[in-house]
C-alpha positions in Angstrom: 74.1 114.9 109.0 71.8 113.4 111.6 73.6 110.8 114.2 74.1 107.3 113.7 70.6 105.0 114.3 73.2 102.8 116.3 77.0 102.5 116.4 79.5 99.4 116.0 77.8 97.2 118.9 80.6 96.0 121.3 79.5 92.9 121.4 79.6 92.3 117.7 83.0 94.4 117.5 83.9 91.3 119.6 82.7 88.8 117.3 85.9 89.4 115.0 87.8 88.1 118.0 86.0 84.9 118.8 86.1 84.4 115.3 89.7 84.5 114.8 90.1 83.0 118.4 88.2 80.0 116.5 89.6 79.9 112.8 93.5 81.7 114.1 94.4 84.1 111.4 91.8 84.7 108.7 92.9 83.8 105.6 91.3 83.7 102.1 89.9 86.0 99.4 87.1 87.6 97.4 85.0 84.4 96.0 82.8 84.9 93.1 81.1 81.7 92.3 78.7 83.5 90.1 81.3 84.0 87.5 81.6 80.3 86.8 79.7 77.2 86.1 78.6 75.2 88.9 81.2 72.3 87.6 84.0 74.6 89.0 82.8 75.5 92.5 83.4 72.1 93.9 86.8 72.5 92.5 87.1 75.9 94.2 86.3 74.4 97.9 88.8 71.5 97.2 91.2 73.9 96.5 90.6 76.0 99.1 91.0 73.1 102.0 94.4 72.3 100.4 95.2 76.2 100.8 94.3 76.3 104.5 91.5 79.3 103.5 89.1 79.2 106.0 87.3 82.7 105.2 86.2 83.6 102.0 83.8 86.8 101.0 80.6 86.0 98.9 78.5 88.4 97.1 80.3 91.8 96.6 79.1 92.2 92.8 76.4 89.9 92.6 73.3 92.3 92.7 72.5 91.1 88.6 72.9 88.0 90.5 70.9 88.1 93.0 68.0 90.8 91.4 67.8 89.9 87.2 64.6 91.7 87.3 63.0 94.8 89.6 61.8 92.8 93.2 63.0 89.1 92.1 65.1 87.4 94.3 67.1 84.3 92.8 68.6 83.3 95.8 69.4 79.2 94.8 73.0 79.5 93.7 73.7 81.6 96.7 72.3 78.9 99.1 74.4 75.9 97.8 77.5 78.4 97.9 77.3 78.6 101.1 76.4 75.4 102.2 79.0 74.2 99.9 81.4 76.3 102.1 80.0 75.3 105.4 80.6 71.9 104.7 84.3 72.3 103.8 84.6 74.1 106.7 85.0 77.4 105.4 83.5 80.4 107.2 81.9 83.7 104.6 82.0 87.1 104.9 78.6 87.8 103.1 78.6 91.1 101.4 75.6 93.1 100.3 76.2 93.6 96.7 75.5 97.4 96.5 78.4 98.8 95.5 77.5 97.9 91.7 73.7 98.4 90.8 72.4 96.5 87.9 71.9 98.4 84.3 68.7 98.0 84.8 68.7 100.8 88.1 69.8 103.1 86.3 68.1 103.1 82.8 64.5 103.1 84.5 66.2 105.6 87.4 68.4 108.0 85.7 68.8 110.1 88.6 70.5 107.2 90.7 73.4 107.5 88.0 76.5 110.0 89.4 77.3 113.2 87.7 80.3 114.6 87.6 82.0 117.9 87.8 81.7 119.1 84.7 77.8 117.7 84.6 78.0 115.0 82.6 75.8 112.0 84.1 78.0 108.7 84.1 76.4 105.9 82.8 76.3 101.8 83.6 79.0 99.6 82.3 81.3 99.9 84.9 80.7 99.5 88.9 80.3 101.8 91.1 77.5 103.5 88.8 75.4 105.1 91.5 75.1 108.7 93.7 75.0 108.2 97.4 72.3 111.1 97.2 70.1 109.1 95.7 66.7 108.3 98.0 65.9 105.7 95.0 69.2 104.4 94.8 69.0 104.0 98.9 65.9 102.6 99.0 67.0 99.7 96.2 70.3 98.9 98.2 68.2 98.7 101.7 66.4 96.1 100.2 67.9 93.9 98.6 70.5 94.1 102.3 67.6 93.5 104.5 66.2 90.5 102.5 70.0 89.3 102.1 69.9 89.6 105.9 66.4 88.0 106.4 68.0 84.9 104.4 71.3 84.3 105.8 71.3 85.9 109.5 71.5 82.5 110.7 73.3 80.7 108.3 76.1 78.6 109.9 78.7 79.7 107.1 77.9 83.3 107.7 80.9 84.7 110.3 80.9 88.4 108.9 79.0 90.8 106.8 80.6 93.4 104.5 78.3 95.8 103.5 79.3 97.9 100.0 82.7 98.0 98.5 85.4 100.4 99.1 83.0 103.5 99.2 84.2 106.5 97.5 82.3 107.5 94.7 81.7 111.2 94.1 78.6 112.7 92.7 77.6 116.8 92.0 74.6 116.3 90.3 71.1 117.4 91.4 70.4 114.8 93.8 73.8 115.9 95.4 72.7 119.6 95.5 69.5 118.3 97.5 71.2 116.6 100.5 74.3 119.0 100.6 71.9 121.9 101.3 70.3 119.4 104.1 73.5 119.0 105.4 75.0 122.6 105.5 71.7 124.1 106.8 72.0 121.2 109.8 76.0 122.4 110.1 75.2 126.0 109.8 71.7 126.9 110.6 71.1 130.2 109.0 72.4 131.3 105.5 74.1 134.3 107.1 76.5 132.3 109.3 77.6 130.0 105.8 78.0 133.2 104.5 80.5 134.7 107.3 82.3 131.4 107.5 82.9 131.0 103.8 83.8 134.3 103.2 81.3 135.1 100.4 82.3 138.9 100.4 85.7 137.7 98.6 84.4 137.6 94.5 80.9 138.9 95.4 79.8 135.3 96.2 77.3 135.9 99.2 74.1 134.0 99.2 70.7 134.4 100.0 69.1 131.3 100.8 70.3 127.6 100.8 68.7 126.9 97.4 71.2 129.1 95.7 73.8 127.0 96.9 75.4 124.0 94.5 78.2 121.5 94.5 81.5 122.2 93.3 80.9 122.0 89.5 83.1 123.3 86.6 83.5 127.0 87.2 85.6 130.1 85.2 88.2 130.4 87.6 88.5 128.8 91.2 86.4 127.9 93.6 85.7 129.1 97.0 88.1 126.8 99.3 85.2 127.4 102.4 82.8 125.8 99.9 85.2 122.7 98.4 86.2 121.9 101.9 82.5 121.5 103.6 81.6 119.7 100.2 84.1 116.9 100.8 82.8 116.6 104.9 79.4 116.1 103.5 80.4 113.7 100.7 82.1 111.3 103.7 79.1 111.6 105.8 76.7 111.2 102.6 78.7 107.8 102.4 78.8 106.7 106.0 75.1 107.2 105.8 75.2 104.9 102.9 76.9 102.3 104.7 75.2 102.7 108.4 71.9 102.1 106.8 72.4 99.0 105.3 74.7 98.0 108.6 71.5 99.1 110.5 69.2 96.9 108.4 71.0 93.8 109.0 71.1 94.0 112.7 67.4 94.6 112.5 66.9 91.1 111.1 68.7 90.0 114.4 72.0 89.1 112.7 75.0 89.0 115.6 78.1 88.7 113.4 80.6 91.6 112.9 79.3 94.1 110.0 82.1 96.3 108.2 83.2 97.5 104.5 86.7 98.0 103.1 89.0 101.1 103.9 91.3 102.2 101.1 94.0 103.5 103.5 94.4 107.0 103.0 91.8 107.4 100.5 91.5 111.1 99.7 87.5 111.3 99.6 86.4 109.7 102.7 87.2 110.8 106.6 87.8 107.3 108.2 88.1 108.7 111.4 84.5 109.7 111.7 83.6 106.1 110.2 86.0 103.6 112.2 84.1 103.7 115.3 81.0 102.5 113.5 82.7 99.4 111.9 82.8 96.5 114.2 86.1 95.5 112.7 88.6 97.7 110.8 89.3 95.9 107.3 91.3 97.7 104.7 92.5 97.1 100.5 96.2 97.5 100.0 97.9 97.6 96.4 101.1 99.3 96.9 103.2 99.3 93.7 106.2 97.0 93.8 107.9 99.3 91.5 108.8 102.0 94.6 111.3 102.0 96.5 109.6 102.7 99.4 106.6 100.0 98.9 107.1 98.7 102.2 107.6 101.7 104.8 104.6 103.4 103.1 102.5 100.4 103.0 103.5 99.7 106.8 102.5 103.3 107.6 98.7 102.0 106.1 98.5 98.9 108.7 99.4 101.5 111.6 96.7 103.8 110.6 94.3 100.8 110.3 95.4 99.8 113.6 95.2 102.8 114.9 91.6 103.3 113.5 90.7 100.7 115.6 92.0 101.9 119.1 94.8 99.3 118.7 92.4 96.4 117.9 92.9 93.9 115.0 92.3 95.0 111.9 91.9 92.9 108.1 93.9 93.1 105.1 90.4 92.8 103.5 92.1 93.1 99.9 95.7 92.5 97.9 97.2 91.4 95.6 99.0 88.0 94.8 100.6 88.7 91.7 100.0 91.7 89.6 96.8 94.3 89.4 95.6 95.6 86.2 94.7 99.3 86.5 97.9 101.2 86.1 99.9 101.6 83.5 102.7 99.1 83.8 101.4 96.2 86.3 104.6 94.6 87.6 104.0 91.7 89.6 104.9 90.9 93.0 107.3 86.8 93.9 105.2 85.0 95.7 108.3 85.4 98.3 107.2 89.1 97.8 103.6 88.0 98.1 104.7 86.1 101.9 106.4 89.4 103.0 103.3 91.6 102.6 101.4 89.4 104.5 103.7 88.5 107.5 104.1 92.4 107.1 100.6 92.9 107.9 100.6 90.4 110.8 103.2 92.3 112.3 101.4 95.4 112.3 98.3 94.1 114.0 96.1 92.2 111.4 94.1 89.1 112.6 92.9 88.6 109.0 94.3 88.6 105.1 92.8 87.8 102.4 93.0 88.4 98.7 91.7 89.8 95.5 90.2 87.2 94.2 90.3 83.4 94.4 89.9 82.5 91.2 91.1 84.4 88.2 88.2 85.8 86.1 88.4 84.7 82.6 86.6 87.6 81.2 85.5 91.5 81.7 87.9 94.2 83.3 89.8 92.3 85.6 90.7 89.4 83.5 94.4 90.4 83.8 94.2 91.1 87.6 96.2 88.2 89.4 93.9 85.6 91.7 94.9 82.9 94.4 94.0 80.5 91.7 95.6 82.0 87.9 94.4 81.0 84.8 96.9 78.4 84.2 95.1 76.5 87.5 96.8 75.1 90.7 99.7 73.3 89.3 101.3 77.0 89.2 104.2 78.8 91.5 101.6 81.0 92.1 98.9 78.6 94.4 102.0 76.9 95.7 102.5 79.8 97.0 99.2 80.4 97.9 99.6 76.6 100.1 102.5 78.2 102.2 100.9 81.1 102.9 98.1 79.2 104.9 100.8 76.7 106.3 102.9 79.9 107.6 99.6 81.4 109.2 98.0 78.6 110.5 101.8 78.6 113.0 101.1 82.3 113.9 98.1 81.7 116.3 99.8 82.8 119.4 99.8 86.4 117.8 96.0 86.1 117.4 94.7 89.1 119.5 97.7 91.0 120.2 98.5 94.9 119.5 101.0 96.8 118.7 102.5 99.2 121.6 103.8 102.5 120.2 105.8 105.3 121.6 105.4 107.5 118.9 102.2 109.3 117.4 102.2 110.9 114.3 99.0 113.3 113.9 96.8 113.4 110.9 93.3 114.4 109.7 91.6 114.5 106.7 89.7 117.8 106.5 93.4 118.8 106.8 94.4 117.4 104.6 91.7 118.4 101.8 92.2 122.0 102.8 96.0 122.3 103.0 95.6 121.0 99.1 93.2 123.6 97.9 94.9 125.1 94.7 95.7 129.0 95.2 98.2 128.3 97.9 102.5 129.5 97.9 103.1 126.1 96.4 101.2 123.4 94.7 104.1 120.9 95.7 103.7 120.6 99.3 101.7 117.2 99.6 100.7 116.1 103.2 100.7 112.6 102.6 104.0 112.8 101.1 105.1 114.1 103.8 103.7 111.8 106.3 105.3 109.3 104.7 108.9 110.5 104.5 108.6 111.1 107.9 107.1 107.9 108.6 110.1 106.2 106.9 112.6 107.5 109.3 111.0 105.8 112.1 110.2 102.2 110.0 114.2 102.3 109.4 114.8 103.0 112.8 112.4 99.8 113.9 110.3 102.5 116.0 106.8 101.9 115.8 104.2 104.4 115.4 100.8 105.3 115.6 98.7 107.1 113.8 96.9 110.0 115.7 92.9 112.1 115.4 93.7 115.7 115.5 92.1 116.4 118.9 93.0 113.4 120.8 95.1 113.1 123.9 98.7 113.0 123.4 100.5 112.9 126.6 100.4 108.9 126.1 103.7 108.9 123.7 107.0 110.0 124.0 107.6 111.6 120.7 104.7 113.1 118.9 105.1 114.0 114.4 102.9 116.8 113.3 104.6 116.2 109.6 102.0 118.9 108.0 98.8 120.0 109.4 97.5 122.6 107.7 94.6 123.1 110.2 94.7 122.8 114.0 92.6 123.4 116.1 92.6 124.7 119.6 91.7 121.3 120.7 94.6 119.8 119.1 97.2 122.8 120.0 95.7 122.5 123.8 96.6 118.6 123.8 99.8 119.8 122.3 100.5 121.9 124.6 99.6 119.5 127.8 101.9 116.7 126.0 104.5 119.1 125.6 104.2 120.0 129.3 103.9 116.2 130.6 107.3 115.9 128.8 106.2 114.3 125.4 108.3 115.6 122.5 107.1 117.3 119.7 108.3 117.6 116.1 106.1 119.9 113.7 106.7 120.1 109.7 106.3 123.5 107.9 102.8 125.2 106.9 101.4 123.6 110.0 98.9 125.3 112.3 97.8 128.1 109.1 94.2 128.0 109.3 91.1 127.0 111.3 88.4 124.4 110.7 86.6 126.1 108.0 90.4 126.9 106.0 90.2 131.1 107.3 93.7 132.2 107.9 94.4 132.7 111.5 95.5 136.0 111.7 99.0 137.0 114.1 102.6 135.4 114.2 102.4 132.1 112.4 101.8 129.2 113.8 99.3 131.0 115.7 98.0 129.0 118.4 101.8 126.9 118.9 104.4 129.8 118.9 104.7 130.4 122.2 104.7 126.1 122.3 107.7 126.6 119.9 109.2 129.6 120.5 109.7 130.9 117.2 107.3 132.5 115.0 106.5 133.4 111.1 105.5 136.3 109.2 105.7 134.8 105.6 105.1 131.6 103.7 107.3 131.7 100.4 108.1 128.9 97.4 111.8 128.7 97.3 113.6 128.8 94.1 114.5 125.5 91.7 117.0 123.1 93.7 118.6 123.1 96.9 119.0 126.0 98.7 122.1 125.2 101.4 121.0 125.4 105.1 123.9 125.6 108.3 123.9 123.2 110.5 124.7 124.7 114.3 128.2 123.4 115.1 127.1 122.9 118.7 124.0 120.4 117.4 125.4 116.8 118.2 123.7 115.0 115.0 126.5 112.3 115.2 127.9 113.0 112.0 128.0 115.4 109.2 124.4 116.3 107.6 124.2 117.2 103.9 121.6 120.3 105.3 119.6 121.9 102.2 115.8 122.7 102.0 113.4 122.7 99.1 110.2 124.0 97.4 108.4 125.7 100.3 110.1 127.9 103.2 108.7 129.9 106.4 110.6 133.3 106.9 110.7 132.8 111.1 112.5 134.3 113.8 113.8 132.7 117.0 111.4 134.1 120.1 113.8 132.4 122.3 114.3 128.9 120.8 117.4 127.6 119.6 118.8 127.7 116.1 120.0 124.5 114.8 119.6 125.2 111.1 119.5 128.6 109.6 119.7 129.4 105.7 122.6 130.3 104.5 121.9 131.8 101.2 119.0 133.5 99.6 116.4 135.8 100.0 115.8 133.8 104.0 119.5 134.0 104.5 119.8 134.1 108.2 116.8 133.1 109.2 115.9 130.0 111.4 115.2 126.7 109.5 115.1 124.3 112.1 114.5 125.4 115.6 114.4 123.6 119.4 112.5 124.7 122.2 112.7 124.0 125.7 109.0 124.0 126.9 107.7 123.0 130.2 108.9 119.2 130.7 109.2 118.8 127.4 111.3 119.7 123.9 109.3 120.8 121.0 111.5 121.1 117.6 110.0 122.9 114.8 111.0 122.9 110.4 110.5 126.4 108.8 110.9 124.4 105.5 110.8 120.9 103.5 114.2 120.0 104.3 116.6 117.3 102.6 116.3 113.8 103.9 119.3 113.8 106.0 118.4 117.0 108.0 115.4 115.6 108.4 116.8 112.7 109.8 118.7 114.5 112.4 115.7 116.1 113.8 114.2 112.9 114.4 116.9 111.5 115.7 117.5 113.9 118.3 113.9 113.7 119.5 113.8 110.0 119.8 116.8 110.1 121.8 116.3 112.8 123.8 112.9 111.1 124.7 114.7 107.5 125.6 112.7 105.8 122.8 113.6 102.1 122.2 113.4 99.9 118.8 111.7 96.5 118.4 114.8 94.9 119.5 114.8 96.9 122.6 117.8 98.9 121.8 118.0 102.9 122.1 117.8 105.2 119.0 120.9 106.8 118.2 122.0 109.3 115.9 122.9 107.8 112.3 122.1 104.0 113.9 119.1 103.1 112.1 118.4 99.1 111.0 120.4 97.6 108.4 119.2 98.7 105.1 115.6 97.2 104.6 115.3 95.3 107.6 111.7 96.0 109.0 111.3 94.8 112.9 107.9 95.2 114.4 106.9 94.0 118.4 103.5 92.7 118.6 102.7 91.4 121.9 105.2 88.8 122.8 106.1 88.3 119.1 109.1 90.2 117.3 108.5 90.3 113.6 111.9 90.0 111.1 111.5 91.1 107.5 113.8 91.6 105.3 112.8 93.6 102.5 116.3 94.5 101.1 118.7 92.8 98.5 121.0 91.9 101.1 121.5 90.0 104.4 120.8 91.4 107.4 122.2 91.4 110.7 121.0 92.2 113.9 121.5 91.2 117.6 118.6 89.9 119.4 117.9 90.7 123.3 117.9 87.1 124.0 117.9 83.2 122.7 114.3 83.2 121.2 111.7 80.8 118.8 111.2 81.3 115.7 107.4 80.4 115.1 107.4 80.1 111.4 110.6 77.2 111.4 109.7 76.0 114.8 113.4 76.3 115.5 115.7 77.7 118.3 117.4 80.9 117.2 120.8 82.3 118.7 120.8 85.9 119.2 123.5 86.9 116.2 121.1 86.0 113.3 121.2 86.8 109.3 117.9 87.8 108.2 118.3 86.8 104.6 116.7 89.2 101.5 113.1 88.2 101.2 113.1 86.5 104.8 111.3 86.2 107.8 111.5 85.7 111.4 108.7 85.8 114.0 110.5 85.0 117.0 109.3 84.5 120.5 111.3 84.3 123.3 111.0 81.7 126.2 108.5 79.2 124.1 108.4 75.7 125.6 107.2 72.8 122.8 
């Protein structure tokens, strides 16, 4: 893939900030006016001034709208939207309505339709109905951007622009097969070097030219991992590309306001880390499931890559939830208490901006079940009440406006890692990175230890304690940062199957993990599945883990020796019986612990633990991590700036001890430092705050 035309333009990147510097936290929702008679939009606005919305976005699926017919514009109703919005006082986020082509694209341009795997070409009826690949598709979307653009660059009520909608589609049809050869020749150069790094010898798959080569389609048996791997890198940048020429036509019409699209957290098919920097603002859709019991670490562990994606900046919930969604099975619905935590929960964790999907509740097509700000059964509901203390509670938590979140710990992850370590054909199928992020993730939330979210590659030296849960691939960029954070005294925990491979998924070859066993002195000769169950570890009596730790592992195991590291946890039974489980390594200034295996919660635990206290790390309320101390059970506290953030996400009261008298900004209230966070509650306190 060719470079960027431009990049996120600093000084647009900084119009998210004035704009929240004039409006304090965004707060609103997806509006789409075209779904209802004019009678209701004046309704709408009213509504929304009650509410205290003062951003809304316009225009996401409104291409039909906008373009009935091939080159006809019908831009009328879009006009007195937004001048019925400017008047109210309500700022836009006006979104080029690409993401969901009109039939009529596709029936006179078949080949803009996706295919999928097993060939079939997808048809219109649904959204989303296009292939990245497609020049025609491409050329329709620039379009109807740039003239959207032309029309409303200097439209008062125009603030933002969001280009597409939470890209991700997939596409292996012909017109992918055209650019993916473009992009692997550019990648590659001759058809001998693909051939050497994919390893074509294995199954007699060696090519002779470019043209031979197709996307991953239905085959007998597996396909090559080289070959899956490079096809999901070009499928991100095939997407980016999407997006930067349509970002790239709007500036060209001279339009100054921030220009981004809609993250999906850690959506599988796209590589946000070679996108964030070309978004002038991070924004990001969130839907966790209110039926896990872990909803809220895992959800919090989203905002911190979000903010993280950003270099610390503010981000935007872009997209939620207020009630229930409609696309899983069983759709149970969040309070609108619940509804209040999420969004103080994303304030906490660095957003200037929330917003929901939608405004008003569509009374027809797919999403007619999917809650809205406004429900069928209209405003007199629990629901927009709700909705009315939502704005009241942001509109007191300006003085976090602008403000990031300072971490002490980095926990490292990268996509193309992720999409190799999760290539079928490996010792087990049940070793998940992003589950394992996330249990690891957890420990710290309980602990009130924030986190951030780390590019394989980057410089690590900066934090005290650095995660490496599960990378499958590392680089020697990333083990040389390693290793200088390791020597500048950071501590390191790495998760098992970490370090196998390098960028193109070949097995590095020697003691694993080959470029970090000297870092943690121990080293592997075998990766095994373990049998059903638990299979009982021992804990080193000598370990101080402040009490006693139900030690098992599970699933997947590393046979390892000690090459001069400690032993805190060996197996105790089994085929590994004897061998090292959980190892600790004095290295240069620093400590570097390392799991031969998935190990049980508690264990896992431990380790953690012991590097955050060996490191000195504090909590939000400024207290030191100690073994077996975490915060009371579902108590979330998050610093941000000046500001500590108190949620209470458990059944019952919480208590804690704050470092001083402080103000509570959402009850404008004087708060003692022995206070009872009650279930479902929240505190933003600040100390020192003069009325």
């Amino acid at each position: 893939m060719t470079r960027m035309a431009q990049r996120a333009d600093p000084s647009t990147s900084a119009g998210f900030r004035a704009l929240c510097d004039d409006l304090g936290l965004c707060f609103g929702g997806d509006y789409n006016p075209e779904q209802w008679p004019r009678s209701v939009w004046n309704d709408d606005v009213e509504l929304m001034v009650r509410a205290g919305v003062n951003l809304v976005t316009v225009g996401v699926f409104s291409w039909a709208a906008i373009e009935p017919s091939p080159g006809e514009r019908a831009f009328g109703w879009l006009d007195d939207v937004l001048d019925l919005l400017h008047r109210n006082g309500i700022a836009v986020d006006l979104a080029t309505p690409t993401a969901s082509p009109p039939p009529w694209l596709g029936h006179l341009h078949p080949e803009t339709l996706p295919v999928d795997a097993d060939g079939v070409r997808l048809v219109a009826g649904s959204r989303n109905q296009f292939s990245p690949a497609s020049a025609v598709y491409r050329s329709h979307a620039l379009a109807i951007a740039r003239d959207l653009a032309e029309r409303y660059a200097d439209h008062p009520a125009v603030r933002m622009w969001h280009v597409g909608n939470e890209y991700g589609q997939l596409d292996h049809g012909d017109e992918a097969a055209r650019e993916f050869r473009g992009w692997l020749k550019r990648r590659y150069g001759t058809i001998e070097r693909l051939n050497d790094v994919w390893g074509t010898t294995v199954w007699s798959q060696a090519y002779r030219s470019f043209d031979e080569i197709l996307p991953p389609r239905r085959t007998p048996y597996l396909v090559n991992p080289a070959q899956s791997l490079d096809f999901r890198r070009y499928t991100s940048d095939q997407l980016l590309l999407c997006y930067t020429e349509q970002r790239d036509a709007i500036r060209a019409t001279g339009a100054r306001q921030p220009i981004t699209t809609n993250f999906m957290g850690f959506f599988p098919h796209v590589d946000y880390w070679s996108w964030s920097d070309e978004v002038d603002v991070v924004a990001d859709d969130e839907y966790p499931d209110p039926a896990s019991e872990h909803a809220a670490a895992d959800i919090a562990l989203v905002q911190d890559l979000m903010r993280s994606l950003g270099h610390g900046r503010p981000w935007m919930l872009m997209e939620q939830t207020i009630g229930a969604v409609s696309w899983r099975e069983h759709n149970l619905p969040k309070t609108s208490g619940a509804a209040r935590l999420g969004v103080l929960q994303a304030v906490a964790h660095g957003a200037d901006g929330v917003a929901f999907f939608q405004w008003r509740q569509s009374h027809s097509g797919a999403e007619r079940f999917h809650s809205a700000m406004v429900p069928h059964a209209g405003a007199d509901t629990e629901v927009f009440r709700g909705v009315e203390r939502l704005g009241a509670d942001l509109r007191r938590l300006k003085p976090v406006v602008g403000h990031s979140v300072e971490a002490s710990v980095g926990i490292l992850f990268g996509w193309p890692s992720w999409w190799a370590g999760e290539e079928p054909a490996r010792p087990t199928g049940r070793l998940r990175t992003l589950e394992q992020v996330q249990r690891w993730y957890r420990e710290l939330w309980r602990r009130g230890v924030a986190a951030d979210v780390v590019r394989p590659g980057a410089e690590l030296d900066v934090y005290r304690v650095v995660l490496v849960p599960h990378s499958y691939l590392i680089e020697p960029d990333t083990a040389a940062a390693l290793h200088r954070a390791v020597a500048a005294g950071t501590r390191v925990v790495i998760g098992p199957f970490s370090g196998v491979a390098d960028r193109n998924g070949r097995i590095l070859q020697g003691r694993s993990p080959v470029l970090l066993h000297e870092l943690i002195g121990a080293s592997g000769e075998e990766w095994t599945a373990l049998p059903e169950g638990p299979t009982l570890l021992q804990v080193d009596e000598a370990w101080d883990v402040g009490a006693p730790v139900a030690a098992t592992a599970s699933v997947f195991a590393e046979r390892l020796r000690s090459d001069g590291a400690e032993v805190l946890a060996m197996f105790g039974d089994g085929a590994l019986a004897g061998h090292p489980a959980v190892t600790r390594h004095r290295f240069a200034g620093g400590r570097v612990w390392y799991l031969g295996a998935i190990v049980s919660d508690a264990l896992l635990s431990a380790v953690i633990d012991d590097a955050l206290q060996d490191a000195g790390v504090e909590n939000a309320l400024g207290e030191a991590v100690l073994p077996g101390r975490p915060l009371p059970v579902g108590l979330e506290a998050v610093r941000r700036g000046s500001a500590l953030f108190l949620l209470n996400h458990g059944s019952e009261a919480a208590q804690v001890t704050l470092p001083a008298t402080m103000h509570d900004l959402l009850t404008n209230s004087e708060v003692g430092r022995a206070v009872a966070v009650q279930p479902g509650a929240a505190m933003v306190l600040i100390e020192g705050l003069t009325q």
